[in-house]
C-alpha positions as CSV (number, residue, x, y, z in Angstrom):
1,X,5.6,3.2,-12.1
2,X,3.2,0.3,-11.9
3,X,2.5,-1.7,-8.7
4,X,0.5,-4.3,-7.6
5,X,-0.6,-3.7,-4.0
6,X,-2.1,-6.8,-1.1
7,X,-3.2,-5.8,1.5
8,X,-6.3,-7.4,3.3
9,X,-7.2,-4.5,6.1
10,X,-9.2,-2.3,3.4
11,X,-8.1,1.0,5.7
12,X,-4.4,0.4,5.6
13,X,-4.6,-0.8,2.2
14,X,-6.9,2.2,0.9
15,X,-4.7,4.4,3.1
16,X,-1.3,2.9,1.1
17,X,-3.5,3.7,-2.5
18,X,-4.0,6.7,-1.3
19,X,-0.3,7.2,-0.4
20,X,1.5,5.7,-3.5
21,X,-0.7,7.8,-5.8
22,X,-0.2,10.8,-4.4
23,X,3.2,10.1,-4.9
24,X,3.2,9.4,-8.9
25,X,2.7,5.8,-8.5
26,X,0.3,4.1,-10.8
27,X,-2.0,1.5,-9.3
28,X,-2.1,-1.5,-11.5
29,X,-4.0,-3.5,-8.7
30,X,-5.2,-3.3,-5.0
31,X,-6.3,-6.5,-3.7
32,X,-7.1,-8.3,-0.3
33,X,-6.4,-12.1,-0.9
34,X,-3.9,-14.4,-2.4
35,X,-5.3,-15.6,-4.8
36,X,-6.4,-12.4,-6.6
37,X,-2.4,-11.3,-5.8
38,X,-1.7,-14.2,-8.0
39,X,-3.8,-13.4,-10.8
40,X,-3.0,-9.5,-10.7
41,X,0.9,-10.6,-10.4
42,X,1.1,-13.1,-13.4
43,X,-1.5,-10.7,-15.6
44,X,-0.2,-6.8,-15.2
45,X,3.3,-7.5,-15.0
46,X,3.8,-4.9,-12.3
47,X,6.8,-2.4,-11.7
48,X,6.6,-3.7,-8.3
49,X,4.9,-5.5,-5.7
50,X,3.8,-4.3,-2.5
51,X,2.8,-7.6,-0.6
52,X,1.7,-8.3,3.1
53,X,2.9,-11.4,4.1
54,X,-0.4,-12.9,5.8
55,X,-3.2,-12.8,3.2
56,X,-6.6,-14.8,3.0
57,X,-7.4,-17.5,2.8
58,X,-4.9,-19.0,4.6
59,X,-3.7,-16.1,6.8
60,X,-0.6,-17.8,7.1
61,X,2.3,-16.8,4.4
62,X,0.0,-16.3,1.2
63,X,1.4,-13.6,0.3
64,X,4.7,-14.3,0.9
65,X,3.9,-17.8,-1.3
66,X,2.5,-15.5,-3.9
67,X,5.4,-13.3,-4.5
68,X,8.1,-16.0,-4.5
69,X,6.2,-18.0,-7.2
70,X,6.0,-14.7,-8.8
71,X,10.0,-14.2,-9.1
72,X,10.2,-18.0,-10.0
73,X,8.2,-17.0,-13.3
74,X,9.5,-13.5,-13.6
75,X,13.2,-13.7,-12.0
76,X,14.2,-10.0,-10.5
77,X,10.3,-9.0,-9.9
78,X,10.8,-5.9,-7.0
79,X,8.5,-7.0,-4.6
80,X,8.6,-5.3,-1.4
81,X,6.9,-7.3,1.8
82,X,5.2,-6.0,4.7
83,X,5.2,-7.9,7.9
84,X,3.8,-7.1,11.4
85,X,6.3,-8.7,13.5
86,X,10.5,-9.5,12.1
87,X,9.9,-13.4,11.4
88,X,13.6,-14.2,9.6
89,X,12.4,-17.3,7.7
90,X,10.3,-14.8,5.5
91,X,13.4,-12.7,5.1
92,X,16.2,-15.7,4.0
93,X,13.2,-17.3,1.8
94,X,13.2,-14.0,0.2
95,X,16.8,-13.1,-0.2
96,X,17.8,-16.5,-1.4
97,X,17.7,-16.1,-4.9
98,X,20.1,-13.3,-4.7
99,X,18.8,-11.5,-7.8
100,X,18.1,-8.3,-5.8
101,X,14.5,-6.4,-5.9
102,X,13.8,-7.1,-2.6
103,X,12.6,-5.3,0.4
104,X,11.2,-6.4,4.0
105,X,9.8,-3.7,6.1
106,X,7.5,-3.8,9.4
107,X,4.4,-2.2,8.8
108,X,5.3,0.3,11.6
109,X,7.2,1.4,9.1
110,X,4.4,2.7,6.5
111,X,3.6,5.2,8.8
112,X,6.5,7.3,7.4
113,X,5.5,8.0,4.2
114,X,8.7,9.3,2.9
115,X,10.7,6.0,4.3
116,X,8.1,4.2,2.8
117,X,8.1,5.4,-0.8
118,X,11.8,5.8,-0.3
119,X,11.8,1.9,-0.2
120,X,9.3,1.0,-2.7
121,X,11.0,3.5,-5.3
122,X,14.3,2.1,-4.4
123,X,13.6,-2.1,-4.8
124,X,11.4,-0.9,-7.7
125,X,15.0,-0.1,-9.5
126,X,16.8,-3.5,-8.2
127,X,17.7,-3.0,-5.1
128,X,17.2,-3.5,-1.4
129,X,15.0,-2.4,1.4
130,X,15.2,-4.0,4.5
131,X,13.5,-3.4,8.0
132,X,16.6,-2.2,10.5
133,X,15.3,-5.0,12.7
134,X,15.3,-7.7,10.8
135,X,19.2,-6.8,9.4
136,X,20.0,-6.5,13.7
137,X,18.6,-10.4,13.9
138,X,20.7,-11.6,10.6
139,X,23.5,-9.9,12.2
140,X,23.1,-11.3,15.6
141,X,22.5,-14.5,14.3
142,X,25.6,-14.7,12.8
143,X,27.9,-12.9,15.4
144,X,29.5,-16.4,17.1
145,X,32.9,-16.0,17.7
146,X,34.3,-18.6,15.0
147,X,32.4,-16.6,12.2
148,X,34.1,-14.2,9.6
149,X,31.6,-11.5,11.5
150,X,33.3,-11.8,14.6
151,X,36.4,-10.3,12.6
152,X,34.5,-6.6,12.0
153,X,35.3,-3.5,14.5
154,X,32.3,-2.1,16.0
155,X,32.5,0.6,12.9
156,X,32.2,-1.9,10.6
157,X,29.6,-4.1,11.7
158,X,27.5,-0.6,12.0
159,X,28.5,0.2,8.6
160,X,27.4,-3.0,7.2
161,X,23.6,-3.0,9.0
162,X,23.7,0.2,7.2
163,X,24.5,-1.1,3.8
164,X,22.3,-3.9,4.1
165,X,19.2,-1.7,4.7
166,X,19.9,-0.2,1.2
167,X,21.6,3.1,1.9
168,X,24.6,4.3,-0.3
169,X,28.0,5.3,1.0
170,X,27.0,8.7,1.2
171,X,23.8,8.3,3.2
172,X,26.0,6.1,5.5
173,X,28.6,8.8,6.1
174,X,26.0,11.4,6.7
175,X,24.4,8.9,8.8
176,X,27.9,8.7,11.0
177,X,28.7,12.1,10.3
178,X,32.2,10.9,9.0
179,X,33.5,11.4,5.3
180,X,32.2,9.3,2.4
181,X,36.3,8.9,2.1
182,X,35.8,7.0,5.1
183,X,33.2,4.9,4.6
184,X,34.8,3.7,0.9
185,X,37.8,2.5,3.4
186,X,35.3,0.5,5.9
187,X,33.8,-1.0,3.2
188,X,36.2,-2.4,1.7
189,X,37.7,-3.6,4.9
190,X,34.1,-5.2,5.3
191,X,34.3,-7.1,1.7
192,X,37.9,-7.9,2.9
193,X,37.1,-9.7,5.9
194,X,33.7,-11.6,4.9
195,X,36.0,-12.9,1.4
196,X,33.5,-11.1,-0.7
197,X,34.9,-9.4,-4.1
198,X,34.3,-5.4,-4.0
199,X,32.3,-4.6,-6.2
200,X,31.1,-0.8,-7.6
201,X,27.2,-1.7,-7.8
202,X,25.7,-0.5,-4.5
203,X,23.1,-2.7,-5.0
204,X,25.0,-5.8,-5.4
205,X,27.3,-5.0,-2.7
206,X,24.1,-5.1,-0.4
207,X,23.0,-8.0,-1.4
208,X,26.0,-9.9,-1.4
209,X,26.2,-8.9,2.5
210,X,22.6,-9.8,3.1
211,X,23.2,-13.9,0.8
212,X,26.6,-13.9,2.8
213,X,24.4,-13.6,6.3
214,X,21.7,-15.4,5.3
215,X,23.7,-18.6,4.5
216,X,24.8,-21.2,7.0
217,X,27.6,-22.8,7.8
């Protein structure tokens, strides 16, 4: 599996070479500033891309920028992001196209390798990693009383944070300790209640969940 890696701290992005390879990953490119993220992007046609959001020269969202041009020109491109702090813009620009791929993790997080490779190998096949923060802030945000949220059970809503971080019904009932039985039940209740059409595909059922929060009203 190819990736393409930005990261400007050389440590933390030597450390995550370092990491990925001893994990069977092939390292197409490692580089430090947008621009080069661009040119590695557009000419290796990576597996996946492992991006910080803040990336020279701008500091600002280059890398963020980088990526999304990236899916425009490739649609479905995995790119996983890494961000210090949970900054939700970053997350809906991210989601919006809906075409899966996608993860958004805090760079606290890299410090677990095996949740960390877990997420790269899992938006590498098409589907979705995202930071249990940033799914708590999409949930809150939408939690008003006159919004189809409003109409989960506690169960539920903690079902859905763990769908939309990517796990499958199994991982969520061993996550509960309930049956998967059970789970099969809350989630369709879940698709019920938000008007979404139940669908087999784990990752599409996550991300319809995470478009379905991230639109307004």
């Amino acid at each position: 599996m190819r990736v393409v890696l930005a990261e400007d701290l050389f440590l933390l992005r030597d450390g995550l070479v370092r990491l990925l390879q001893a994990h069977d990953f092939e390292i197409a490119a490692a580089v430090e500033t947008g621009p080069e993220l661009a040119a590695a992007l557009a000419e290796l046609d990576p597996d996946v891309a492992v991006v910080d959001v803040r990336l020279p020269p701008t500091h600002t969202d280059e890398g963020l920028q980088c990526a999304l041009d990236a899916r425009r020109k490739r649609p479905g491109l995995p790119v996983l992001v890494l961000s210090q702090h949970v900054e939700q813009l970053y997350a809906r620009e991210l989601l919006a196209d809906g075409t899966g791929g996608v993860g958004y993790l805090l760079k606290d997080r890299v410090f677990d390798a095996e949740q960390f490779v877990d997420a790269v190998r899992r938006v590498a096949a098409g589907g979705t990693a995202m930071d249990p923060q940033v799914i708590q802030q999409l949930l809150a945000r939408r939690s008003g009383d006159d919004r189809p949220l409003a109409r989960l059970t506690p169960r539920e809503r903690e079902v859905l944070e763990l769908m939309a971080q990517g796990r499958s019904n199994a991982a969520i009932a061993g996550k509960l300790v309930v049956t998967e039985r059970a789970i099969a039940k809350h989630t369709a209740n879940i698709f019920a209640k938000l008007g979404l059409e139940v669908s087999d595909d784990d990752n599409r059922r996550v991300l319809a969940v995470l478009t379905y929060l991230d639109q307004g009203r």
